[in-house]
PATOR-776902 format. One record per residue (C-alpha): residue in three letters; x, y, z. Coordinates in steps of 0.5 Angstrom, whole numbers, padded with zeros to 4 digits, always signed. Layout:
// PATOR-776902
AlaXYZ ...
// end
This chain:
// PATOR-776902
Unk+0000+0000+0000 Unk+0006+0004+0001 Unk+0009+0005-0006 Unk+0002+0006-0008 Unk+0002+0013-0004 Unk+0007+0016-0010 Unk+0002+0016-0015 Unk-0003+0020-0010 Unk+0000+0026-0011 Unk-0003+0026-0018 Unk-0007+0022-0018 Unk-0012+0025-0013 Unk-0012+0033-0014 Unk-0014+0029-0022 Unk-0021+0025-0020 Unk-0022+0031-0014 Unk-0021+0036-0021 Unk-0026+0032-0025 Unk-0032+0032-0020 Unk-0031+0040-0019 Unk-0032+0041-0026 Unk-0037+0036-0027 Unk-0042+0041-0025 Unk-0040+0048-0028 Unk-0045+0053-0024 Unk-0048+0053-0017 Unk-0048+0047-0012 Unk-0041+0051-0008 Unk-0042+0049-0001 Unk-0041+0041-0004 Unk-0035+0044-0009 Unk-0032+0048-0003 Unk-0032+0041+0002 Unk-0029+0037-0004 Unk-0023+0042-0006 Unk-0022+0043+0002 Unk-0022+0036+0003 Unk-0018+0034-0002 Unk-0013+0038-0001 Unk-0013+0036+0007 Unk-0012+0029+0004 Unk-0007+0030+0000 Unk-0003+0035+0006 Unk-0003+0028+0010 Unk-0001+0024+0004 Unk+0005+0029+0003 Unk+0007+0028+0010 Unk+0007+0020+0009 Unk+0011+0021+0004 Unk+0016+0025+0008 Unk+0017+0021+0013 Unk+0018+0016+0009 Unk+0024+0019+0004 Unk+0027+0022+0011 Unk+0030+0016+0012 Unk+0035+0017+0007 Unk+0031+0012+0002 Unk+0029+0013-0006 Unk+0023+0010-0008 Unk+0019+0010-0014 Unk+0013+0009-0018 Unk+0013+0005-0026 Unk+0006+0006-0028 Unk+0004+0000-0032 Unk+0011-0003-0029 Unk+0014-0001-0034 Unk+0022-0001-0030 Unk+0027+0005-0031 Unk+0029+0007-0037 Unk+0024+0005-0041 Unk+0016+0007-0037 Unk+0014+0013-0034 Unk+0017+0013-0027 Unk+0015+0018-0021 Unk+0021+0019-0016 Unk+0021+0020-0008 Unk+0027+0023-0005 Unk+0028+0028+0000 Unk+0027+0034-0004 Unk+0021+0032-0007 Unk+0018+0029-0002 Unk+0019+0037+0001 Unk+0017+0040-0005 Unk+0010+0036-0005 Unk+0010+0038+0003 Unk+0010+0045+0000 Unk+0005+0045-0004 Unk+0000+0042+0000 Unk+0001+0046+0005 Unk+0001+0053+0001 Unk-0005+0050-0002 Unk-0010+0048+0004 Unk-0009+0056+0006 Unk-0011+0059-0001 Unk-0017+0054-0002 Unk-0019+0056+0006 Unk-0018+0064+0004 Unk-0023+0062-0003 Unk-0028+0058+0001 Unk-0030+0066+0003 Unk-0033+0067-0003 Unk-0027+0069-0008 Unk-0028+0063-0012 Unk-0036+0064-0014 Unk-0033+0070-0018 Unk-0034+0066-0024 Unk-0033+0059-0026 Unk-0029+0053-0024 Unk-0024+0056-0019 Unk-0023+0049-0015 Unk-0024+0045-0021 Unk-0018+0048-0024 Unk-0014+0049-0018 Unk-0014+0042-0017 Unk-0012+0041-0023 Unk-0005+0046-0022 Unk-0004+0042-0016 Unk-0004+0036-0020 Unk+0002+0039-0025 Unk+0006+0042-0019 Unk+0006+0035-0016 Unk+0007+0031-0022 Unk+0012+0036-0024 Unk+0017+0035-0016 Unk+0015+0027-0018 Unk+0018+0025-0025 Unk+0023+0022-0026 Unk+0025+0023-0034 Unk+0025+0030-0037 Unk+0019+0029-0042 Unk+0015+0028-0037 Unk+0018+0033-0033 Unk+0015+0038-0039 Unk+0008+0035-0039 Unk+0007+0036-0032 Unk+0009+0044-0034 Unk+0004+0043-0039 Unk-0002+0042-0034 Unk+0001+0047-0029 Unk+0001+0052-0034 Unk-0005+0051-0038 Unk-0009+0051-0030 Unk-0006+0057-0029 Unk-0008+0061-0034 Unk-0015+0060-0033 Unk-0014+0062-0026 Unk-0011+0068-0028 Unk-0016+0070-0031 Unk-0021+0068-0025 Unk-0026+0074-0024 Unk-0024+0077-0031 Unk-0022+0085-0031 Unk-0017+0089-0035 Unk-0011+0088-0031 Unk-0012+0081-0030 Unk-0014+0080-0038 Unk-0006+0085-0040 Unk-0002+0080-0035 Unk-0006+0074-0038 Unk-0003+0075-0045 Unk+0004+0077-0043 Unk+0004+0070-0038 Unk+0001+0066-0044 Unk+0005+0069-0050 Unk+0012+0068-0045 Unk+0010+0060-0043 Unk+0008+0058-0049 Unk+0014+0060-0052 Unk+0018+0057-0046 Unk+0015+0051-0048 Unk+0017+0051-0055 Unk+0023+0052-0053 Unk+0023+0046-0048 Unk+0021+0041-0053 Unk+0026+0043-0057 Unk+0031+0043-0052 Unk+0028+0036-0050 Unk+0029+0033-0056 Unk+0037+0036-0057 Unk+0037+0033-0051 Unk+0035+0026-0053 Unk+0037+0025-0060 Unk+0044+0027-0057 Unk+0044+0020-0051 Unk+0038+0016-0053 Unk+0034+0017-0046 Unk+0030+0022-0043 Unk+0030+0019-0037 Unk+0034+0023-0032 Unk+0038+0017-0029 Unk+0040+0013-0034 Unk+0041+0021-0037 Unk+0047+0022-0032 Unk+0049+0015-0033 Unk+0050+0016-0041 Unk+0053+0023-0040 Unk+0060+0019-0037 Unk+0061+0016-0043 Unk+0059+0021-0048 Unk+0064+0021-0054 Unk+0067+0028-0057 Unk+0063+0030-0061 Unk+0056+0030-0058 Unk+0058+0034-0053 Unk+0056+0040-0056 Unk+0050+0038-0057 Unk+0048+0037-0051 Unk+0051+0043-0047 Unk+0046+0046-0053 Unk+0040+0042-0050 Unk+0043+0044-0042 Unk+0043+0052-0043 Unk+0037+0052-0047 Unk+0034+0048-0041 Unk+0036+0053-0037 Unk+0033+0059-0041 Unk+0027+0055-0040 Unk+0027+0054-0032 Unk+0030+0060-0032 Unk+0024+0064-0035 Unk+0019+0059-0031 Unk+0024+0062-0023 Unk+0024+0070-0026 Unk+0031+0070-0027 Unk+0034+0076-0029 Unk+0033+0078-0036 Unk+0026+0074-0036 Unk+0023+0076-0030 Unk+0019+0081-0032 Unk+0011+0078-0033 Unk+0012+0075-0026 Unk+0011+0083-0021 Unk+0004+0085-0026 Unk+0002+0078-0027 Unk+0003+0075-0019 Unk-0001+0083-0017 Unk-0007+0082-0023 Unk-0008+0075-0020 Unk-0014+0074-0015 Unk-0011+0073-0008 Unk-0011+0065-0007 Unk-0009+0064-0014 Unk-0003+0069-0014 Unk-0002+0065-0005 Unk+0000+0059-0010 Unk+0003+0062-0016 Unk+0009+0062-0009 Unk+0010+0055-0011 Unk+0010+0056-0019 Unk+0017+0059-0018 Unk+0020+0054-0014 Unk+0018+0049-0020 Unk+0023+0052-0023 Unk+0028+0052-0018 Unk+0026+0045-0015 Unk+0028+0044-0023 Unk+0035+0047-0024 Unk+0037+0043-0017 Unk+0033+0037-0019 Unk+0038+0037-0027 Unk+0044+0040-0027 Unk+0045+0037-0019 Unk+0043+0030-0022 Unk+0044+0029-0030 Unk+0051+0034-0030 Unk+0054+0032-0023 Unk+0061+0031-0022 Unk+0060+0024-0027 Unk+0059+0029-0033 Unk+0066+0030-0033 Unk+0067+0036-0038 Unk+0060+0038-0038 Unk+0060+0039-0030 Unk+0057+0045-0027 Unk+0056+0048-0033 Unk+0050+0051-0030 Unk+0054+0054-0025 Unk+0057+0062-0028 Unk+0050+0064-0031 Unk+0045+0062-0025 Unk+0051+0065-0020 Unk+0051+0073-0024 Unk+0044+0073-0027 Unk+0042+0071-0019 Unk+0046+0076-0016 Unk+0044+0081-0021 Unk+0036+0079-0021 Unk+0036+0080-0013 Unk+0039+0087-0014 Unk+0034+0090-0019 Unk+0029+0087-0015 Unk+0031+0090-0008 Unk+0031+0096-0013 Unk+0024+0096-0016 Unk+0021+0095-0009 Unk+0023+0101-0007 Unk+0018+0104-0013 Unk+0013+0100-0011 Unk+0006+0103-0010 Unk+0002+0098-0008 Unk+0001+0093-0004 Unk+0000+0087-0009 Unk+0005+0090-0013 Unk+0011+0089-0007 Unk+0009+0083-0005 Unk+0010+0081-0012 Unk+0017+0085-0012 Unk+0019+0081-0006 Unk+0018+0074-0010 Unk+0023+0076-0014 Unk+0028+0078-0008 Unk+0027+0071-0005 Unk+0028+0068-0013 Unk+0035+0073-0013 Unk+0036+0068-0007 Unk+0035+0062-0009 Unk+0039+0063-0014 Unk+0045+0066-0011 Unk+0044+0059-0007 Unk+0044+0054-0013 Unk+0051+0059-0017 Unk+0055+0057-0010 Unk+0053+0049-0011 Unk+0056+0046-0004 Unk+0051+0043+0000 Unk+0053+0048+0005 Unk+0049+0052+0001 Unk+0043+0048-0002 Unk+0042+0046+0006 Unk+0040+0053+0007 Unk+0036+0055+0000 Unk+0032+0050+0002 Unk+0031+0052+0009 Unk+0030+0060+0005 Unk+0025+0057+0000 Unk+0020+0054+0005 Unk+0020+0061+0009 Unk+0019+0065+0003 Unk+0014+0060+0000 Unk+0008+0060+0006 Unk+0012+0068+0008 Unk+0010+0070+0001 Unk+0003+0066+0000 Unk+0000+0069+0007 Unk+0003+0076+0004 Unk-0001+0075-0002 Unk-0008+0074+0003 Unk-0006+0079+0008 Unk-0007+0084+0003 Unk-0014+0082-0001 Unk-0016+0082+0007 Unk-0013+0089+0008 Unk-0016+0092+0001 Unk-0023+0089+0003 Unk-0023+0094+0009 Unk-0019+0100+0005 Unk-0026+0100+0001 Unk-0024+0105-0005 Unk-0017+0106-0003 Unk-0015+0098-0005 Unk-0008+0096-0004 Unk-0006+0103-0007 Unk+0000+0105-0002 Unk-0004+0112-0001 Unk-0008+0115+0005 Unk-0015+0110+0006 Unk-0020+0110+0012 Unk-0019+0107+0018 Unk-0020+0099+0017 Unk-0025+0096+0022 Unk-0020+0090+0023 Unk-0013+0094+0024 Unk-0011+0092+0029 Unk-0011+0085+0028 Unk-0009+0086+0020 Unk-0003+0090+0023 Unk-0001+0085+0027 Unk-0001+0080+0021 Unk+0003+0086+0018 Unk+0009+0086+0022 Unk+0009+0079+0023 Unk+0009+0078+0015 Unk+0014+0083+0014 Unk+0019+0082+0019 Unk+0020+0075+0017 Unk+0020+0077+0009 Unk+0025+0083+0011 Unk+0030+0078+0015 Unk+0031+0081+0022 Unk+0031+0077+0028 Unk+0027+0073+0031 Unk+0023+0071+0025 Unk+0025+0065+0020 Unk+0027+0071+0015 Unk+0033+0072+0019 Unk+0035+0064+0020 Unk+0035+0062+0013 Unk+0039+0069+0010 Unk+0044+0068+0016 Unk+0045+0060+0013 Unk+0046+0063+0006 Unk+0052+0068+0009 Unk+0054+0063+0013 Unk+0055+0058+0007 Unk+0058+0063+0001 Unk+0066+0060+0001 Unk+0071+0064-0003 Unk+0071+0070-0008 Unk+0063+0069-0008 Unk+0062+0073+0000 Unk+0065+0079-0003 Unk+0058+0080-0008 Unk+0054+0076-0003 Unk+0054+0079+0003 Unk+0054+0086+0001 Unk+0048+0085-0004 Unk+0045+0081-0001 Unk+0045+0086+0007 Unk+0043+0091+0002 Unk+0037+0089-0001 Unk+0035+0087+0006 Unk+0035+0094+0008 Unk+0031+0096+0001 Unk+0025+0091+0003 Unk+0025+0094+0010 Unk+0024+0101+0009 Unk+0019+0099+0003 Unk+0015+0095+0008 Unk+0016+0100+0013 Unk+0013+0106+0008 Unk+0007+0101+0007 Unk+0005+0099+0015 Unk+0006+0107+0017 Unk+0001+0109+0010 Unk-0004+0103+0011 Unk-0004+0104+0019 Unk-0003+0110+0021 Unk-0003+0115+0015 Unk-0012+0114+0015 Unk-0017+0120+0013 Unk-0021+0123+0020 Unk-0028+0119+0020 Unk-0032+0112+0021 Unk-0029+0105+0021 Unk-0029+0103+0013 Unk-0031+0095+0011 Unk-0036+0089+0014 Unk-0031+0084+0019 Unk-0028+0079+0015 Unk-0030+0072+0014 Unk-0026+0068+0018 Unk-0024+0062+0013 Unk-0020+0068+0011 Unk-0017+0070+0018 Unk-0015+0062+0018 Unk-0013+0061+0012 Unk-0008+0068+0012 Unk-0006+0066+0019 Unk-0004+0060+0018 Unk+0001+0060+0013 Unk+0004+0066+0016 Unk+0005+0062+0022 Unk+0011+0059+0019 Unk+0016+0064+0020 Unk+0015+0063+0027 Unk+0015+0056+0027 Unk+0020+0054+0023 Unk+0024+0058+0029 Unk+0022+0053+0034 Unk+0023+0048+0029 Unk+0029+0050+0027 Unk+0033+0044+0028 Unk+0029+0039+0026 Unk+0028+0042+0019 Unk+0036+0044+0018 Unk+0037+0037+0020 Unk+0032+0035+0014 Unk+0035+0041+0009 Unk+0043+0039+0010 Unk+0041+0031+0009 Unk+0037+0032+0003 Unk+0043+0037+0000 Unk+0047+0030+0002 Unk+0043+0026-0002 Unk+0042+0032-0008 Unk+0051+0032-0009 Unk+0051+0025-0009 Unk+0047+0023-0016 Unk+0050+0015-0016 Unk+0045+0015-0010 Unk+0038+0017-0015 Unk+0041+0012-0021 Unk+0043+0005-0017 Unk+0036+0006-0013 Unk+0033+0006-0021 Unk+0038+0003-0025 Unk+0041-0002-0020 Unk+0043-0006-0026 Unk+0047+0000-0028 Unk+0052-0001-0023 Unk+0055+0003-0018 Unk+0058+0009-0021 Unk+0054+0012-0026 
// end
């Protein structure tokens, strides 16, 4: 029964999606009870999974039973466990918050949540790269109708760069896939990494070509630097429990350049090894420091927290061009901070909008929010763990990223890095002081909140102080997995034990 629990992930968020969308109109309360459900289901499947995969373990599923290299395989180590732990519980705030009546502003919202749940997971799971671009494929195409949720002008422009943008990404990764394949005879990513060992001469060319032109496509679908400009007004446009979600959508393509690059060009590729490296180093650097600029001219709530998304990409990827497990260790630590931090932000400000009336999450003077004692709270709490100061788990994951850098790398690391901190603190202290305290004189605007909002917003935003308390535990996780990430032989004797043991 325990092997079965690796195709749920999939599996489930797939016949949930089908029962929503069999009834396009009305009967909310039971579509509101199967997506919740599901959801809550699927959270309790993830941890089994973890707890299953923290014993250092590497398992998987072949559908059909068709055995590696050959079938479909879905892979459970250490980090795709995470991942998918993740997402379950960013998942289960957002559909909480939609369950106040986000989700009748038009059709289908949990339908198609279920759906991009389902091509999230699917994408943390595979073992083989064209899979790899199906489950894109399903994320995106649950996106894009969930972009557009409720309709309206803004949500409809950022739809067509967001859509224009992704299709042409994965025009560029079919092509890059079949390089790849055409060049070693396998899409599989362990049978992949073994081929590369013994690559003749002349192939290499064509495959460095495949290598760097996935990396343009993990690169547009994580934000980078020069290809993050769709995400600030796609992530703003987009209705709160989607644009909550959308936290995880760049973190398929961090999960994905630690995922290929540490496994299939390793240190067995030999000449190809850590080809990654230079390009996702600078254009990290260079991503978090237009990114710690741009918040400073942002002027809406939305609009900064979107801005702030791309600070924590800029992070990541300085953590993945130092390429030592010191430093995987703790961008994974960061990337579950910034995850729920950066969703619970994304709710925080539909709540603070709903009682601005006229005024929304525009940074200008408001009335008085009949909640604002409350929301201010969350507000402080929010950004002072997204800002990095102590004691929150902003300060912890940004200390383990200073803590790792080795060599020449600490000389742009921790200025930068420090820097834009500062920009994020005062942009999130502009905005506390003009949504709380700078209020036009009169009568408390905006009806209390619904409390499926409170508790989906609170919950994720307890992560920064509970990943505090539960820092060993989580580190100890975070450094074991970075362990298994720099030892590839581990993934390709689990799924080609015939291959022998180097690969």
């Amino acid at each position: 029964m325990m092997q079965h629990l690796i195709v749920l992930p999939v599996v489930l968020p797939l016949v949930a999606g089908i029962l929503l969308l069999f009834q396009r109109q009305g009967m909310v309360r039971f579509k509101r009870i199967i997506s919740v459900g599901a959801t809550a289901v699927l959270l309790l499947v993830s941890i089994a999974l973890l707890s299953r995969a923290a014993g250092g373990e590497i398992t998987y599923y072949a559908l059909g039973d068709w055995q590696p290299p050959f079938g479909i395989v879905l892979v459970v180590d250490r980090l795709s466990a995470l991942m998918v732990l993740l997402t379950a519980i960013l998942a289960l705030g957002a559909a909480v918050f939609a369950c106040a009546g986000e989700d009748e502003r038009g059709s289908n919202f949990h339908g198609l949540f279920q759906w991009q749940l389902m091509g999230i997971n699917g994408a943390f799971l595979t073992g083989d790269l064209f899979n790899l671009f199906v489950f894109f494929e399903v994320l995106l195409l649950a996106s894009y109708a969930l972009l557009l949720h409720g309709g309206g002008k803004a949500r409809i422009q950022a739809g067509v760069h967001y859509v224009v943008l992704n299709l042409a990404g994965s025009s560029l990764f079919l092509i890059a896939v079949g390089i790849l394949y055409g060049a070693t005879g396998t899409l599989n990513m362990a049978d992949m990494a073994i081929r590369l060992a013994d690559l003749p001469a002349e192939r290499q060319g064509l495959v460095t070509a495949g290598a760097l032109m996935l990396l343009v496509v993990f690169g547009l679908k994580a934000a980078i630097l020069p290809l993050y400009f769709w995400l600030p007004r796609a992530y703003a446009a987009a209705p709160a429990p989607v644009a909550a979600l959308f936290a995880i959508m760049t973190k398929v393509g961090i999960y994905a350049i630690l995922r290929v690059y540490s496994l299939i060009f390793g240190e067995t590729a030999v000449e190809l090894t850590a080809l990654e490296q230079p390009w996702v180093w600078w254009l990290g650097l260079a991503t978090l420091v237009v990114a710690g600029i741009s918040i400073l001219a942002a002027r809406d709530l939305r609009l900064l927290v979107a801005y702030l998304v791309l600070v924590s990409i800029g992070t990541l990827l300085a953590g993945i061009g130092m390429r030592n497990p010191d430093a995987t260790s703790a961008l994974l630590y960061y990337l579950i901070h910034t995850t729920l931090v950066t969703g619970g932000l994304f709710l925080l400000a539909e709540m603070i909008g709903l009682q601005r009336g006229k005024a929304g999450t525009r940074l200008v003077k408001g009335r008085p929010m009949q909640q604002g004692g409350w929301l201010a709270g969350l507000f402080f709490i929010g950004a002072i763990a997204v800002a990095g100061l102590p004691p929150l788990s902003g300060a912890v994951g940004k200390a383990l990223m200073l803590g790792a850098v080795e060599g020449y790398q600490q000389y742009w690391l921790w200025p930068i890095l420090l820097l834009v901190s500062l920009t994020s603190l005062i942009a999130l202290s502009r905005a506390g002081s003009t949504l709380f305290w700078r209020s036009h004189r009169g009568g408390k605007g905006g009806n209390s909140l619904p409390r499926s909002q409170w508790l989906g917003t609170a919950g994720l935003l307890s992560a920064a102080p509970l990943m505090v308390v539960l820092g060993g535990p989580i580190s100890d996780y975070t450094r074991a997995t970075a362990e298994q990430l720099a030892t590839p032989e581990l993934m390709t004797n689990a799924l080609l034990p015939d291959a022998g043991e180097t690969p």
